[in-house]
VMD Tcl script that draws the C-alpha trace (Angstrom):
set ca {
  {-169.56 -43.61 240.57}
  {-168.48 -46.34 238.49}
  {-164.83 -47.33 237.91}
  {-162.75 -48.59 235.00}
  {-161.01 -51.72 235.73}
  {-157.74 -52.05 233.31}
  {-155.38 -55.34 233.24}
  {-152.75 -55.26 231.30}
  {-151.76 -59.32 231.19}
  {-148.43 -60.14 230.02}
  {-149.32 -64.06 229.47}
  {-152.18 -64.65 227.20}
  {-152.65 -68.19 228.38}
  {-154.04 -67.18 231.79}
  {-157.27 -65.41 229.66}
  {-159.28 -68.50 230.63}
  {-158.68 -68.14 233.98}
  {-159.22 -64.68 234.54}
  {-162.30 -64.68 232.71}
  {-163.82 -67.74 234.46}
  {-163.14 -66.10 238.21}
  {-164.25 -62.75 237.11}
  {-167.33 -64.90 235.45}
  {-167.80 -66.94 239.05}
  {-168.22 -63.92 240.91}
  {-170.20 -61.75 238.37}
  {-168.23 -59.18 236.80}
  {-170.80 -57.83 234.24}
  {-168.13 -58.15 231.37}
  {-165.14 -57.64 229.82}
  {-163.43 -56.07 226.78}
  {-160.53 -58.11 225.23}
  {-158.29 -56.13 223.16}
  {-156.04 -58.70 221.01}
  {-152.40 -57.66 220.09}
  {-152.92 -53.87 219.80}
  {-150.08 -52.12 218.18}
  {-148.10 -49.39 219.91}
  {-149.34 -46.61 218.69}
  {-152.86 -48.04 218.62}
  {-152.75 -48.09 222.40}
  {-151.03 -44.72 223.42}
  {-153.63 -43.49 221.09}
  {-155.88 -44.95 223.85}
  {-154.28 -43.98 226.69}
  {-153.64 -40.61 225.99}
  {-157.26 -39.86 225.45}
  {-158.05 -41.40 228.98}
  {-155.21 -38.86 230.27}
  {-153.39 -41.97 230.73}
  {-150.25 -41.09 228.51}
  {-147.85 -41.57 231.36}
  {-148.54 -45.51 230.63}
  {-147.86 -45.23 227.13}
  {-143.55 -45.98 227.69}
  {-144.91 -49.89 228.45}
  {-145.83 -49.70 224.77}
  {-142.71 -49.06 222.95}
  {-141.62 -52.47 221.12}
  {-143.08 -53.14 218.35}
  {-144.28 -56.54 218.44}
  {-147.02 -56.32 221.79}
  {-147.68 -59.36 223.08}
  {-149.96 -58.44 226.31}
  {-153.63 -58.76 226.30}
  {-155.87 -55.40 226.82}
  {-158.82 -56.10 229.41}
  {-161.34 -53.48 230.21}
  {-164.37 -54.08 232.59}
  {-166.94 -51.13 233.81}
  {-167.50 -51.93 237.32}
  {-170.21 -50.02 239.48}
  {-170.24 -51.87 242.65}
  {-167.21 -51.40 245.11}
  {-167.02 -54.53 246.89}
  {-167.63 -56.54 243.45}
  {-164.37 -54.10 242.06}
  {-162.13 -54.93 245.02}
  {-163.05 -58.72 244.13}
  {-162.58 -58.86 240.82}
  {-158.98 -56.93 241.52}
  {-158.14 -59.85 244.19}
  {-159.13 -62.14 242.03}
  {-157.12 -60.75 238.67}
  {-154.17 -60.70 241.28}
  {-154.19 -64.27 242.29}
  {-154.43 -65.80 238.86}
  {-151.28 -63.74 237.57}
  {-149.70 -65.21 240.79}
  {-148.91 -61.43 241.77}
  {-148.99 -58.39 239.80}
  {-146.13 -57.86 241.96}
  {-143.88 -60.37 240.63}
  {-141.87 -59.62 237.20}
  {-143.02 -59.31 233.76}
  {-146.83 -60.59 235.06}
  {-148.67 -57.24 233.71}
  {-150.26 -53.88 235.37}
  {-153.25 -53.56 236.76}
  {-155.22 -50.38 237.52}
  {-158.82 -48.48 238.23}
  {-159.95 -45.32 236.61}
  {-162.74 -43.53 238.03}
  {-165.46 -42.82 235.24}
  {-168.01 -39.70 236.09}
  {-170.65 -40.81 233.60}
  {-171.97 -44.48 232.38}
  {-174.52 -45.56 230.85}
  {-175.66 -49.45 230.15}
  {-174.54 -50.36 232.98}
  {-178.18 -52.10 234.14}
  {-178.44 -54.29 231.12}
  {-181.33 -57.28 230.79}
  {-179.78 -60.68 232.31}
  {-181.01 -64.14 231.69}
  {-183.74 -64.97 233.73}
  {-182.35 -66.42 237.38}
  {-183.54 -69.87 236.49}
  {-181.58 -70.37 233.02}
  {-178.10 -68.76 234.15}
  {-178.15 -70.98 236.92}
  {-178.74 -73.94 235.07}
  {-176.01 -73.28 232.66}
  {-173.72 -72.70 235.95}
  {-175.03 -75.91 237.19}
  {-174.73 -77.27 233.85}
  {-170.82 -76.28 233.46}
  {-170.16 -77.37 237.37}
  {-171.46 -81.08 235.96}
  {-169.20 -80.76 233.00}
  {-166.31 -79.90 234.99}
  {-166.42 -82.32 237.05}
  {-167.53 -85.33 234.39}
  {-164.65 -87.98 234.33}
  {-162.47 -88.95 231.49}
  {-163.88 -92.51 231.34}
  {-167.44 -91.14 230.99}
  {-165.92 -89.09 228.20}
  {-164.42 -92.48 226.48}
  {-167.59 -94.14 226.42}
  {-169.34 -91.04 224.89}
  {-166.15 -90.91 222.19}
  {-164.44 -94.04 221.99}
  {-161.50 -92.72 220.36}
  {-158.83 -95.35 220.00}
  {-155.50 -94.00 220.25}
  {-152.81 -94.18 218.33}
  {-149.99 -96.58 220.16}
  {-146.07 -96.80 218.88}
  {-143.16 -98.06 220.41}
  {-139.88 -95.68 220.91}
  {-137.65 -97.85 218.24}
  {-140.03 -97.39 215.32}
  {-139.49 -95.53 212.64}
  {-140.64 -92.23 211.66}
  {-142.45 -93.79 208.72}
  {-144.10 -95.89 211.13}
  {-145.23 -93.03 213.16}
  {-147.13 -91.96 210.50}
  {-148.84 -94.72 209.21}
  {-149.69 -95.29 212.72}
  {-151.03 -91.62 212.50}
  {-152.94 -92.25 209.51}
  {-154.37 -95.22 210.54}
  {-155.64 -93.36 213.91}
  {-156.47 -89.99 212.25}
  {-159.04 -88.45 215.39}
  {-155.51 -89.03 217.33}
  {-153.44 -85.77 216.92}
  {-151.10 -87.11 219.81}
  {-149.34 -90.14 219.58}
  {-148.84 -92.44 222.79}
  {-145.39 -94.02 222.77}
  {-145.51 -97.56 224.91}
  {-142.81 -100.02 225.39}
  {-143.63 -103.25 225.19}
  {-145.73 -103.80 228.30}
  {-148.02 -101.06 226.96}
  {-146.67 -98.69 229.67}
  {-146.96 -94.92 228.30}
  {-142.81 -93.77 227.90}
  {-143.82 -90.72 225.68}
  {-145.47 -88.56 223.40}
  {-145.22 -87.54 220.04}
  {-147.39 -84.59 218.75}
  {-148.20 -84.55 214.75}
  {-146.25 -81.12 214.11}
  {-143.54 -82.48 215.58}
  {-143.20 -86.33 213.58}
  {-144.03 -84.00 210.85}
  {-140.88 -81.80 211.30}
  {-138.84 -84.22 212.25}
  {-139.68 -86.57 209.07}
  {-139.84 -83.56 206.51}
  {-136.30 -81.92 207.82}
  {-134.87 -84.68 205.25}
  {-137.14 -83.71 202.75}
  {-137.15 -79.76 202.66}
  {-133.62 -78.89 204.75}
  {-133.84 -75.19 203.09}
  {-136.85 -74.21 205.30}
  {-134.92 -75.20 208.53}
  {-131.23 -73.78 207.36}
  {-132.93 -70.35 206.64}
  {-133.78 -69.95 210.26}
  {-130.63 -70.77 211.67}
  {-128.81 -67.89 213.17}
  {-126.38 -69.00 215.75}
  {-124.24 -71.55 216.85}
  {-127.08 -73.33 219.31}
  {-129.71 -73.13 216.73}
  {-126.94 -74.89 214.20}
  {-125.92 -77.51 217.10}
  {-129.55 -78.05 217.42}
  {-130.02 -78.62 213.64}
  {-127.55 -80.99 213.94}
  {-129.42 -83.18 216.24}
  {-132.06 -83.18 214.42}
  {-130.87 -84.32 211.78}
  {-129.98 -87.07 213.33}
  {-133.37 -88.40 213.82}
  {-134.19 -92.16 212.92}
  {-136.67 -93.23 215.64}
  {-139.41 -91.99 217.63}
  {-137.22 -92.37 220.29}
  {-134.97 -89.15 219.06}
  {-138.55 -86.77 218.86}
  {-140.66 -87.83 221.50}
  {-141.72 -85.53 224.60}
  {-141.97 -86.07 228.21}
  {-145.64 -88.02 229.07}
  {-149.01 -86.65 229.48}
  {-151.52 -88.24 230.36}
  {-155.21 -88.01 231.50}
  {-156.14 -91.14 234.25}
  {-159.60 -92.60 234.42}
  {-161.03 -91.09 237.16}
  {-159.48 -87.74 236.08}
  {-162.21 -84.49 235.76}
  {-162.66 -83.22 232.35}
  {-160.76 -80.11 234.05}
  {-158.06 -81.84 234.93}
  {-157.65 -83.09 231.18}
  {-158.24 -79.26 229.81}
  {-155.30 -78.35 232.37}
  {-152.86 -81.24 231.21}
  {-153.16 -80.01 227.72}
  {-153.29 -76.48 228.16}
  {-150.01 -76.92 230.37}
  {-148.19 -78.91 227.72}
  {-149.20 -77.45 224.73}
  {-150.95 -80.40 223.49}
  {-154.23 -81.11 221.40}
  {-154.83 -84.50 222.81}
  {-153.45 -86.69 225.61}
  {-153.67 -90.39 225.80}
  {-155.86 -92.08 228.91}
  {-154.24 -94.42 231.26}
  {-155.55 -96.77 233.43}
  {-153.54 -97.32 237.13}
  {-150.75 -99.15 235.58}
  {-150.12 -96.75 233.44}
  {-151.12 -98.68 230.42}
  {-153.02 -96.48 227.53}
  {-156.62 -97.79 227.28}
  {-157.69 -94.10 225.07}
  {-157.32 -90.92 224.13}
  {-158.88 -87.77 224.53}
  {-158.44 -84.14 222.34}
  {-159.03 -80.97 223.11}
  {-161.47 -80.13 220.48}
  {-164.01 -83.28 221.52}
  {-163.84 -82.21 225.10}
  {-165.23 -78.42 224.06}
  {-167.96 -80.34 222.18}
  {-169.11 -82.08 225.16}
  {-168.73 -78.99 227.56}
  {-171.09 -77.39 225.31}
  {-173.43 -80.19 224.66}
  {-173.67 -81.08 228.10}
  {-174.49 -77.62 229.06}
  {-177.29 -76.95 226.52}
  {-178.76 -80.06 227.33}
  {-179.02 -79.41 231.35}
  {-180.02 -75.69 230.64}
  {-183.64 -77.41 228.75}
  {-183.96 -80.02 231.28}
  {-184.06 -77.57 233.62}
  {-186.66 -75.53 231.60}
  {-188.68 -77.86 231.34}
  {-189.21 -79.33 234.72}
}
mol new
graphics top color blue
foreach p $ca { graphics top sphere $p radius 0.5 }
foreach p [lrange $ca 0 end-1] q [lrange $ca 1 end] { graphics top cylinder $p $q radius 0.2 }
display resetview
């Protein structure tokens, strides 16, 4: 008999995650469903004779994520389960999502054609490389200069210094021994610099008396210094997963590279990085087809 594995995940940033251990140990698949409305999804569950579940589903605006996999082998189904547990950190702990198993009677495509042994495990051999490539092997495929600006300058000067380095989304803020002190993301300079320009689209979504403190500050703003975030930063000998982790973490398309001293010698984005993983793996799936 096979079973119906449902996860209902809370945070929709640990997708990656789950998919990639339920991937690693060969779950056959999975069904995302992406913001379902309410009634959409006791809809659902009340045709499973599920509509007990349906009071998780009452607000309006859902954010969890729907995942569905058919799973026909018991030991592979307890895995997966221990697996969907430990990257939610505990479906135990608050506001981290459900998780349960429905038995299903009948299924069919279940034995579907796979990739021949040889090419899936090149492309898992392929993506182990990539994983573990290093973020100076990465600058000399790239050589993306990044964009450098000290914590007095200007706003202005932000963004010429943006424009000047346009493949940097993230700017590196160094004092003056080159040491990384900061980092300022495009949205924010260009929120920050526009609040002068266009104050009706900020006052409109004021709607308390921290949001109008906060509007306050901000307009305030003269330097980098006033808009700049905490540092990230990938180091030289840092795994391309390491770098995908940094970003992911901080909400951030780009980080700059630093060498031991903390000095920025590059920068890296998000977007180049899925360009290589993808590269890298096509290319080691046809050397391996044609040894």
């Amino acid at each position: 008999m096979a079973n119906l594995l449902v996860v209902i995940l809370n945070d929709p940033d640990l997708l990656p995650d789950l998919f990639e251990a339920w991937r690693r140990i060969g779950v056959p698949g999975a069904t995302l469903l992406h913001s379902l409305g309410g009634y959409r999804v006791r809809t659902w569950l009340d045709k499973m004779g599920l509509g007990g579940l349906s009071r998780l589903f009452e607000k309006e605006e859902i954010q969890q994520r729907l995942l569905l996999s058919l799973i026909d082998d018991e030991d592979l189904l307890n895995l997966a389960i221990a697996e969907a547990d430990e990257v939610v950190g505990g479906f135990d702990r608050p506001d981290s999502g459900m998780l349960f198993v429905v038995p299903v009677s009948h299924a069919l495509g279940l034995r579907k054609w796979h990739k021949p042994e040889e090419e899936e495990q090149a492309e898992q051999e392929g993506e182990r490389e990539v994983r573990a490539m290093k973020i100076s092997e990465v600058l000399d495929l790239l050589g993306l200069e990044p964009a450098r600006i000290p914590p007095d300058a200007s706003l202005e000067d932000a963004v010429n210094e943006a424009l000047a380095h346009r493949a940097a989304q993230v700017l590196a803020v160094v004092n003056e021994e080159g040491h990384l002190v900061g980092v300022l993301d495009r949205e924010t300079l260009a929120n920050a610099l526009l609040l002068s320009i266009f104050p009706e689209e900020f006052i409109g979504s004021v709607q308390d008396l921290d949001q109008a403190l906060d509007f306050a500050d901000r307009t305030r703003i003269r330097s980098v210094a006033d808009v700049m975030s905490e540092p990230a930063w990938a180091r030289l000998d840092d795994t391309i997963r390491d770098a995908f982790h940094t970003m992911r973490e901080r909400k951030l398309p780009g980080i700059p590279v630093v060498d031991d001293q903390y000095r920025v010698v590059g920068y890296v984005n998000m977007l180049d990085l899925m360009a290589i993983h993808i590269q890298e793996v096509r290319e080691n799936g046809q050397r391996k087809s044609n040894d």
